[in-house]
Every structure is written in C-alpha cells, then in structure tokens.
N, C-alpha and C positions, 0 to 999 in steps of 0.2 A: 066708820069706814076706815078704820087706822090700822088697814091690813098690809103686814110686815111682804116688802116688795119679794119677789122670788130672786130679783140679786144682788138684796142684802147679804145673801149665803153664798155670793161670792167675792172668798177673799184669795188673797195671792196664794196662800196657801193649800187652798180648795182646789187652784186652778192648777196647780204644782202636780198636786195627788194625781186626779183625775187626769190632765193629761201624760203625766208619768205612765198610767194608766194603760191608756190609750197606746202608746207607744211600746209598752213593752208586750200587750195582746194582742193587738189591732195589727194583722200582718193579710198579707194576700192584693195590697193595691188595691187605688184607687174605690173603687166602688164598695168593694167587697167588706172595704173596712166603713161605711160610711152608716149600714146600721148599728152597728159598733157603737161608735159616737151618739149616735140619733138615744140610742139604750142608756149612755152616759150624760149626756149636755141635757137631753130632755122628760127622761123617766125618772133619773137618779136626781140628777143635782137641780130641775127645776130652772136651769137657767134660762133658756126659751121655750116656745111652746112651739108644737108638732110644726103650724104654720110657719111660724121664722122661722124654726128649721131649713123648713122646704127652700123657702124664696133664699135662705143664705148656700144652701146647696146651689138653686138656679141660679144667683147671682154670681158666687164660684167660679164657675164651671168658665164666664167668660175670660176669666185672670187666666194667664199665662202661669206657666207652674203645675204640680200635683195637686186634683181637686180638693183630697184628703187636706195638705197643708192650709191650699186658702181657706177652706172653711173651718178651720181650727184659728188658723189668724181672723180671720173676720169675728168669731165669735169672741176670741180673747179682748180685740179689739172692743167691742159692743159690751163687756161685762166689765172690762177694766183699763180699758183706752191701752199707749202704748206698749206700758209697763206691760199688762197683759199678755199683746203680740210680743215679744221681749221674751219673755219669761215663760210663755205658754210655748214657742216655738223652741226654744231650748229643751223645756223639760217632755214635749213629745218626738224630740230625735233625737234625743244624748242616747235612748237604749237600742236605737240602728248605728247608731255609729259606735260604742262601744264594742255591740255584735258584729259587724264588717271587721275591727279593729281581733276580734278575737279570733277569726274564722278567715282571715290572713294569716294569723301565725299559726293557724290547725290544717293547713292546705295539706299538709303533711297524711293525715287521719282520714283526710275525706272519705277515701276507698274502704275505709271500718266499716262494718256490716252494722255495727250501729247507729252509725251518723249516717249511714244512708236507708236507715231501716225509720228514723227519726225525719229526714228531711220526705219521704216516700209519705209519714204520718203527717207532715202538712201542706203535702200537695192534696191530700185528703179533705184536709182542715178546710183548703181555699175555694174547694170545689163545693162544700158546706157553706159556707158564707155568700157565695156568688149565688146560690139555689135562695140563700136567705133572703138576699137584696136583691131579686127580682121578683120574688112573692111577697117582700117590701111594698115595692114600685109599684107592680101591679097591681095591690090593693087600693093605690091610690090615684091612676090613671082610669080615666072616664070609658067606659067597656063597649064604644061603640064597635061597628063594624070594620071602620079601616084600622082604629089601632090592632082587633084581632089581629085583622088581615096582617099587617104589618109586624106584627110577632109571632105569627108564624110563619112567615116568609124570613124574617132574619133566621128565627129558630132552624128553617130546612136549611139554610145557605151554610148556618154555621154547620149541621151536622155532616153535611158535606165538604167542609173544609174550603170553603168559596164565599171569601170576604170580601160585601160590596164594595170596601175604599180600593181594595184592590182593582178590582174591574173597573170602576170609574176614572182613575189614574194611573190605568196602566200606556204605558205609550203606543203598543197594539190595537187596543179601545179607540184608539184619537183615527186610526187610518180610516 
C-alpha cells in the first residue's frame, strides 16, 4: 500500500505552470472560469478529487473577494501551505494585469475592426463557458422538483431581463 500520494506531484513548479495556466485562459468571471480549474486542479494534475473540489468551491463562495481567486488560494494553500497561496496568486494574475497594462496603452486602437472583431469573439467565448458551468452544476445538483422549479423560474426572470436581487432591494419593493 505504498501508493505515491496525488500531491506528491505538486511542486512549486507544477503550481506556477498550471496556474499560469489558468490565468492566461480562464477568462469570463467568476463561475464561468471555475470548470476551467475543476478540468486542471482535478482531471489533469490529480491534486484533489471532484469532492474537495466541490466543498473548496462551497467553502469559497463565503470569503469575501472573487470566488475564482479564493478557491485557487484555498487549494494552493491545501497543496503547498503559504508559499503556495504566495506564489499560486502571483502567477494566476500577473497575465490580467500585464493585459490591463497592455490594453491601456492600446486605448488608442479599440475602435479597429479587429480588436473589436476579437473582443465580440469572447463575448462568444464566455457565453460558452457559462452554458458549460451550468450543465457542470446541474449534473451535480439532486433533480428534485423545487430545484427544477427553481431554475426555471431563475431561467424566465433572467430571459426577461428581471433580476430577483433587484426586486428584493429595490427601495419601491419596501413600500
């Protein structure tokens, strides 16, 4: 039973790559990027399994911040303590901020039919991702009758353009 642990194979280096990775494909927020990861931390490099996953998503989600970041610190944290968070958070936002950094001094070009012919291709991109990580999700949510219910009731609100935080906090709502 001297079976080599699953993160033994992670080393500083590993976690460099792969959230390097992460950082310069994983684009669209939040959620959209979160099977992204799931495809990298748990099909590819083996570091957890589907389960930690999940609970490190659920646990996330309470941290203040972008859910994307905490669950990237949590897991660096969990494969290689601080160093990890350290080092894992650097090398999956050095390639947005180098991008922010590039796309300030190109303010100039925006209006190019190419840079908007490219940015129009990832609005595309995100709309893919977000179809991805909810037939994610829902594979893994229990198929009774109120969650139905409850997603397609979100589902008609949103196609209507009528967001419940909206209506519960609006200060008309309160009268």
């Amino acid at each position: 039973m001297n079976e080599k642990s699953p993160l033994a194979s992670a080393t500083l280096k590993a976690l460099i790559i792969t959230y390097t990775k992460i950082g310069l494909l994983g684009f669209g927020g939040g959620f959209a990027v979160l099977a992204f990861i799931r495809t990298e931390i748990v099909d590819r490099e083996h570091w957890l399994t589907h389960a930690q996953f999940d609970h490190v998503v659920e646990m996330s989600a309470f941290a203040p911040g972008p859910t994307t970041t905490n669950v990237l610190a949590a897991i660096a944290y969990r494969i290689l303590g601080w160093r990890g968070v350290i080092v894992g958070s650097i090398a999956v936002l050095w390639p947005s901020f180098v991008l922010m950094l590039v796309l300030a001094k190109l303010t100039a070009v925006i209006h190019n039919p190419w840079v908007t012919g490219a940015l129009s291709g990832m609005e595309v991109a995100v709309v893919g991702l977000l179809v991805d990580v909810v037939w994610t999700l829902w594979k893994d949510v229990p198929h009774k009758l109120i969650t139905i219910g409850i997603a397609a009731s979100a589902f008609s609100l949103t196609l209507f353009a009528v967001i419940p935080y909206s209506l519960c906090y609006q200060p008309h709502f309160l009268d």
